[in-house]
KEKEDO-82272 format. One record per residue (C-alpha): y, x, z. Coordinates in steps of 0.02 Angstrom, whole numbers, plus 32768, in hexadecimal, padded with zeros to 4 digits. Each point is the difference from the previous one (the first is absolute). Layout:
REM KEKEDO-82272
+------+------+------+
!    v !    u !    w !
+------+------+------+
!    Y !    X !    Z !
...
+------+------+------+
This chain:
REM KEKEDO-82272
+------+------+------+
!    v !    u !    w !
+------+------+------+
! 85EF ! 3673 ! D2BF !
! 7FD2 ! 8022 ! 80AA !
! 7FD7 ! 7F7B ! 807D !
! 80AA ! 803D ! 8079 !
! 8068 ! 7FEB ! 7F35 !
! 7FA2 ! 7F59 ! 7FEA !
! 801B ! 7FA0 ! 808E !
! 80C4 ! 8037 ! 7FF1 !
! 800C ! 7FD5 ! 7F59 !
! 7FBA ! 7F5D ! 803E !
! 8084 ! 7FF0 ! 8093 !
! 8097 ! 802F ! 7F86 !
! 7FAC ! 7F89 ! 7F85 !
! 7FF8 ! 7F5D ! 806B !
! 808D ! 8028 ! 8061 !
! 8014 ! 7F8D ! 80AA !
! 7F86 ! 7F68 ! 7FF9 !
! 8009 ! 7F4B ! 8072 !
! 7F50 ! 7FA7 ! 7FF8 !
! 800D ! 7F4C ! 801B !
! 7F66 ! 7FB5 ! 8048 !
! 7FE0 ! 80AA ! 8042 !
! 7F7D ! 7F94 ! 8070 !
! 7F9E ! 7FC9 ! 7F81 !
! 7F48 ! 8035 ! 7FBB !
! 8070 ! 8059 ! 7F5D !
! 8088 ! 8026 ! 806C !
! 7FA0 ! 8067 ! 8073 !
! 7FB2 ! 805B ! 7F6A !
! 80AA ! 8019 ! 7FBD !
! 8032 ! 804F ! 80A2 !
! 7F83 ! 806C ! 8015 !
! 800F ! 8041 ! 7F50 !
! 80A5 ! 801C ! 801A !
! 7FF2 ! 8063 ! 8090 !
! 7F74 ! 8077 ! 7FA9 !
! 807D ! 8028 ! 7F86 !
! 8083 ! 8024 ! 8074 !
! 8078 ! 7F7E ! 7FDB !
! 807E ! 7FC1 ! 8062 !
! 7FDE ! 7F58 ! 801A !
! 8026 ! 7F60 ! 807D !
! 7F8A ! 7F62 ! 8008 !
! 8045 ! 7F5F ! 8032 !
! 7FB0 ! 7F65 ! 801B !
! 801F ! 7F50 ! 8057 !
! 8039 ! 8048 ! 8093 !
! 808B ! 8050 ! 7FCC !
! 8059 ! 7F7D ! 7FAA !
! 7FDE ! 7F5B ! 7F7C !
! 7FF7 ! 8027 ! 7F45 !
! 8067 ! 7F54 ! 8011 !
! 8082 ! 8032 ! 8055 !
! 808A ! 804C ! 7F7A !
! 8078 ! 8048 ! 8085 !
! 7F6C ! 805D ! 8059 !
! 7FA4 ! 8041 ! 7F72 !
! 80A4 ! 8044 ! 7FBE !
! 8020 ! 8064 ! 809D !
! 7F4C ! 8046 ! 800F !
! 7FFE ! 8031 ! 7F4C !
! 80AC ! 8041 ! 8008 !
! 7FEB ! 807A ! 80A8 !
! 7F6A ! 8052 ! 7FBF !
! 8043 ! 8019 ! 7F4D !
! 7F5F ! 8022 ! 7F9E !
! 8006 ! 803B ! 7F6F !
! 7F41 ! 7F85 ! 7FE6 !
! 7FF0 ! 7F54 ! 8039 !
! 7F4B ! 7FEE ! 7FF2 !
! 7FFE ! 7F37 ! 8012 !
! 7F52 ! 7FCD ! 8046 !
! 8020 ! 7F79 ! 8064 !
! 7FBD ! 7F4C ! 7FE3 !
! 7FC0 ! 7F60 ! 801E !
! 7F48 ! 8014 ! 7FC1 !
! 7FB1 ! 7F50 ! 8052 !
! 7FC1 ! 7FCD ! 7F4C !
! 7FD4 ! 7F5A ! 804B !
! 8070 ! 7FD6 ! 8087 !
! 8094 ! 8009 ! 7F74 !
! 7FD1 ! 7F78 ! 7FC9 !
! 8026 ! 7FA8 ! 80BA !
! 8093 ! 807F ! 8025 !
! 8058 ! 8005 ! 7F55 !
! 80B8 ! 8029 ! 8059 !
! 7FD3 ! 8082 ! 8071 !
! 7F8F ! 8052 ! 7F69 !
! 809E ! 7FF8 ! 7F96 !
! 8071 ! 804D ! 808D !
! 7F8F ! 8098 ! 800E !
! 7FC9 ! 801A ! 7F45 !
! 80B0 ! 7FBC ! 7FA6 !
! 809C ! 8014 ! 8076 !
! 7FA9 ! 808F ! 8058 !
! 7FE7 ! 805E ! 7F74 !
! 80BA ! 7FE0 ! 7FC0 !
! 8033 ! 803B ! 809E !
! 7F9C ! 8091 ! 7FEB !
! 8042 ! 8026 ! 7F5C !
! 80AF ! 7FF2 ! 8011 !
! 8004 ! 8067 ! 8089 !
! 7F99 ! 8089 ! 7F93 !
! 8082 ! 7FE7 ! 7F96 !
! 8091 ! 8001 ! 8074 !
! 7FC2 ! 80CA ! 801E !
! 7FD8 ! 8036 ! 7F6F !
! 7F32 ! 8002 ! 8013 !
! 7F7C ! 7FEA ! 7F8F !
! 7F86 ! 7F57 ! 8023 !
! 7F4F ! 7FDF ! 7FF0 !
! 7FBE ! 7F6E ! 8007 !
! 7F44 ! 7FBD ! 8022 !
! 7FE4 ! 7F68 ! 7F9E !
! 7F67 ! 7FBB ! 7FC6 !
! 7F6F ! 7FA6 ! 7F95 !
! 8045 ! 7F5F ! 803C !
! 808A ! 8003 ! 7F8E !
! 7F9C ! 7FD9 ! 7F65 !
! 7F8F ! 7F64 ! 7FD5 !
! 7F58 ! 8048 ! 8009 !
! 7FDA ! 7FC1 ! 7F52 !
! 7F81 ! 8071 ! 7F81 !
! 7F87 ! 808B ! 8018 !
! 8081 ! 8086 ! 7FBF !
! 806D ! 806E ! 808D !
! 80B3 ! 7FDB ! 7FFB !
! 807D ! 8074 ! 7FD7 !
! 8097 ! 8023 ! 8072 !
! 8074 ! 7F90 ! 7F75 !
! 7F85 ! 7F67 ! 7FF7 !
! 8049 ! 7F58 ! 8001 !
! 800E ! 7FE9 ! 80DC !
! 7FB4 ! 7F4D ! 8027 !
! 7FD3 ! 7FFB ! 80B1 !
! 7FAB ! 7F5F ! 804C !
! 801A ! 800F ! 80BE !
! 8084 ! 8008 ! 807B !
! 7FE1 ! 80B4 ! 801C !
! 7FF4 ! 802B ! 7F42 !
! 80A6 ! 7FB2 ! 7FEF !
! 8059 ! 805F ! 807E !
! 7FC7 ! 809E ! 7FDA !
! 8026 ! 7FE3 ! 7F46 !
! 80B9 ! 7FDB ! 804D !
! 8003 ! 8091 ! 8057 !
! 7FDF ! 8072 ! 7F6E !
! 8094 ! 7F9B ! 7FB2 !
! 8073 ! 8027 ! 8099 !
! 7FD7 ! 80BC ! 7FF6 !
! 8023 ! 8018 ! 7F4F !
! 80A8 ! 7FAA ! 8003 !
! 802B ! 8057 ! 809F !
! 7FD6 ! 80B7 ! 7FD6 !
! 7FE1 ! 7FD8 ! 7F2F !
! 7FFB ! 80CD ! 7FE0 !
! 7FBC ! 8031 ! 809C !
! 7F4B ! 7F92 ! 8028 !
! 7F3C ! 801F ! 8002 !
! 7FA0 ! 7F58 ! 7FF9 !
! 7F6B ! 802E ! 801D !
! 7F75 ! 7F5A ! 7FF3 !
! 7F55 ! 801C ! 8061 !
! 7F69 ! 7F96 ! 8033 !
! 7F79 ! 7FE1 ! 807D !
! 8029 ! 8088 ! 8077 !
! 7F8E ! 803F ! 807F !
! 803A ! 8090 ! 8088 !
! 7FBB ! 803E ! 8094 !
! 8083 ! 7FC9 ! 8070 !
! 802C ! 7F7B ! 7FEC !
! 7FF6 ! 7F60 ! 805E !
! 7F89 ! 7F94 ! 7F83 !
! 7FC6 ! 8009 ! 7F47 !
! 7F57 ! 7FF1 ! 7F98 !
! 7FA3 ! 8094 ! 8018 !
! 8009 ! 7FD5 ! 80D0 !
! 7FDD ! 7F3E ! 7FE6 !
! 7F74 ! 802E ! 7F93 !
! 7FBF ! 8083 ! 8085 !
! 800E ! 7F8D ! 808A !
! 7FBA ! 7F59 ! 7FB4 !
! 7F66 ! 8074 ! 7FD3 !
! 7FE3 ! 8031 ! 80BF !
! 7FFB ! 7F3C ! 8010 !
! 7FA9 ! 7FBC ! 7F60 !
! 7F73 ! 8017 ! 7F92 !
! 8060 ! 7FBF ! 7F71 !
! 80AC ! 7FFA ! 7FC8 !
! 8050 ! 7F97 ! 7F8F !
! 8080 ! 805A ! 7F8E !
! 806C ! 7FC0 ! 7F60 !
! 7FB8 ! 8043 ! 7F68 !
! 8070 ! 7FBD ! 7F61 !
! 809D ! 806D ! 804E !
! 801A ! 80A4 ! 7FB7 !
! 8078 ! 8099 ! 8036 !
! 7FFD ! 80A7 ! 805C !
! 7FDE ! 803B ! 8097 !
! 80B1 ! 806A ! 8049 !
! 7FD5 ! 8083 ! 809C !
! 80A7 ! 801F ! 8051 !
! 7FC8 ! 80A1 ! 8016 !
! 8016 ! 8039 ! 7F44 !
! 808F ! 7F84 ! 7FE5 !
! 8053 ! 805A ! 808C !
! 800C ! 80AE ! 7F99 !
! 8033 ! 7FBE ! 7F59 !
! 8083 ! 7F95 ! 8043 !
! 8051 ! 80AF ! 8046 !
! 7FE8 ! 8055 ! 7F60 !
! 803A ! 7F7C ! 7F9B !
! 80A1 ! 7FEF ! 8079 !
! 8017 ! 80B5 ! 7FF1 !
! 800E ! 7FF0 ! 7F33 !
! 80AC ! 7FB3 ! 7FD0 !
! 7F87 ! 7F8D ! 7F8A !
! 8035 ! 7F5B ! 8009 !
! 7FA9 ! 7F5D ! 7FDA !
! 7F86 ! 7F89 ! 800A !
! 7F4C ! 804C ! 8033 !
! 7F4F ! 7FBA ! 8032 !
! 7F90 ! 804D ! 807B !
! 7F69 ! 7FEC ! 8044 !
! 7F4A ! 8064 ! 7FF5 !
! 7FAC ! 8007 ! 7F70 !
! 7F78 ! 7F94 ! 7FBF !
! 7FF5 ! 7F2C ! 8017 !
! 7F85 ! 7F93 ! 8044 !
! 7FFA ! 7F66 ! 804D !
! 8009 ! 7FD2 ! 80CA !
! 7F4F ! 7FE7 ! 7FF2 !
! 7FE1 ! 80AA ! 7FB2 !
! 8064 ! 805C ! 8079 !
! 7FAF ! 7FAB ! 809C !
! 7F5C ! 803A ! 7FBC !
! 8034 ! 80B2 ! 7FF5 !
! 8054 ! 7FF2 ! 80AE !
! 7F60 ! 7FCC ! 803E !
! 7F8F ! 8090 ! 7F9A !
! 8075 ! 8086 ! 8032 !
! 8000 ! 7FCB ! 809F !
! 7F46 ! 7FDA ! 8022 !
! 8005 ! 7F5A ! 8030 !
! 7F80 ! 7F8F ! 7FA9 !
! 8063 ! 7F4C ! 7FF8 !
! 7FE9 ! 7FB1 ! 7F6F !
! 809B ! 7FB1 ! 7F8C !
! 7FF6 ! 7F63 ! 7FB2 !
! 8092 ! 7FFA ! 7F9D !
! 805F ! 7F51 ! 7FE6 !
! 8090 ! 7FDA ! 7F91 !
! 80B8 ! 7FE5 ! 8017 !
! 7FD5 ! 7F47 ! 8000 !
! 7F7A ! 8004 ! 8086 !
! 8072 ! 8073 ! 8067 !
! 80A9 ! 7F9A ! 8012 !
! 8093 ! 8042 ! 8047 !
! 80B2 ! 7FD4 ! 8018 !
! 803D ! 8075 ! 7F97 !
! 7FDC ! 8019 ! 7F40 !
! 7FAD ! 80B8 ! 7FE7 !
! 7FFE ! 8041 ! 7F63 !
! 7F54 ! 8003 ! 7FA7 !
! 8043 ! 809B ! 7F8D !
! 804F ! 808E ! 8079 !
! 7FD7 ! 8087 ! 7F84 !
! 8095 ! 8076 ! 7FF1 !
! 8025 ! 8070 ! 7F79 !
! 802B ! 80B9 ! 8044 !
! 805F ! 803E ! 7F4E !
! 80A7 ! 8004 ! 8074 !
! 7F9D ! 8099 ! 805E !
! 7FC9 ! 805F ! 7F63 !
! 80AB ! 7FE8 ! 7FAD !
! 8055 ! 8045 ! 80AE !
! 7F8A ! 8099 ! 7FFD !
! 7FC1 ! 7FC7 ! 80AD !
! 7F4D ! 8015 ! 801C !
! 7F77 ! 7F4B ! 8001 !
! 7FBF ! 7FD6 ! 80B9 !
! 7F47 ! 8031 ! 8022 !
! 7F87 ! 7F83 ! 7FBD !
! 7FED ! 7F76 ! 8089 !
! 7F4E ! 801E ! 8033 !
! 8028 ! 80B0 ! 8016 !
! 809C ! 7FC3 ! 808A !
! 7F89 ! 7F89 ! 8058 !
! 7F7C ! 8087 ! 802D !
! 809C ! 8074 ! 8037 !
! 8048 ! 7F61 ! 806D !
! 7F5A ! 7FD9 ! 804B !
! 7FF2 ! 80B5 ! 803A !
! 80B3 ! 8011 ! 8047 !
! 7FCE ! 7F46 ! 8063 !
! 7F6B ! 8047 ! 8033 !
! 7F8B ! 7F90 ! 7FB3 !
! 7F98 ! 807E ! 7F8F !
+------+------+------+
């Protein structure tokens, strides 16, 4: 297939798309892979009207008419959930019904970013998509309701797709940049050691999230790069690929309190891929070195 056949058998196959949280590190990825492919596409974000707000989302979602709501949009302040438990529940539950009944009100297929959050954290073994949900924080919780809210909304017609520890290059805040700038100020960092998941760029998230929209498959599905390590670990590679000679000490969870409960197991089982036909992400040492070039660190 030529590249002209491709990218219209990728139009024809996703159809019109709305991005939620079109703003957003992922978002923005989404976007911009959506626009490669020659999509027709629209991005909303806070601006344009509060996941909240029934009447309005109904209106937005029902003038467009896509055929793809791809639902991004959340309240990600792990920590401050814990303070702001009703305005984390308006954006990640009600928001998200919202969102979903008015996918459903047009006919359009949803996906859904959840996340790690949703399960306990216990083990050393990655969960699979149907594992027992447990989640131990505010934000854990709400997400975990939100999955619930899309698959009663649009039961035959939803992508939950669960990542973790996402890094992009344009967005506002996240590891890789904390890490980066903590090691212009420090000779040593200290970094949790006893937590263990995998690093997500938005980058490659952005592409299979298309494809998989694209498919008609249907489900639960876990994504992120391959390989695990620890916080600790993936500071020290930051800091090797990067050049920067700041040491890590790690610390555990216990050492490093926080309001909200992290998991200690993130690991994430990527059957749901292989089973779909839909090809792994890159190994996650391999996306760092390609995010610190496109930053312009290396």
């Amino acid at each position: 297939m030529s590249g002209e056949a491709g990218a219209d058998a990728g139009r024809a196959a996703l159809g019109r798309v709305l991005v939620t949280g079109a703003q957003g590190q992922l978002g923005l990825d989404v976007c911009g892979a959506l626009a490669r492919r020659g999509a027709e596409f629209r991005g909303v974000d806070l601006g344009d009207f509060d996941l909240a707000d029934a009447p309005a989302v109904e209106a937005a979602v029902a003038a467009y008419r896509p055929d793809v709501v791809m639902h991004l949009a959340a309240y990600t302040a792990v920590d401050r959930a814990e303070d702001e438990p009703d305005a984390c529940f308006a954006a990640n539950v009600t928001g998200t019904r919202n969102v979903a009944r008015a996918a459903r009100a047009v006919g359009a297929r949803l996906l859904y970013i959840s996340t790690d959050y949703v399960f306990g954290g216990e083990g050393d073994a990655p969960f699979e998509t149907d594992a027992p949900r447990d989640p131990r924080s505010v934000y854990g919780r709400t997400k975990s309701q939100g999955e619930d809210e899309v698959r009663a909304a649009v039961p035959d017609r939803n992508y939950v797709v669960r990542i973790a520890w996402v890094f992009g290059a344009r967005g506002r805040s996240n590891f890789v940049k904390t890490m980066l700038r903590l090691s212009r100020e420090r000779d040593e960092v200290g970094v949790v050691g006893d937590q263990t998941g995998s690093p997500t760029y938005t980058a490659d998230l952005a592409e299979l999230l298309c494809d998989l929209a694209a498919t008609g498959r249907f489900g639960t599905y876990h994504a992120t790069n391959e390989g695990f390590c620890t916080w600790a670990d993936f500071a020290r590679e930051i800091f090797a690929q990067a050049g920067h000679p700041t040491r890590v000490k790690e610390l555990t969870t216990d050492q490093y309190p926080t309001k909200a409960v992290r998991p200690r197991n993130s690991r994430l089982s990527k059957a749901s891929l292989d089973a779909a036909g839909l090809a792994r992400l890159p190994d996650w040492k391999d996306a760092l070195r390609r995010y610190l070039k496109e930053t312009g660190e290396i």
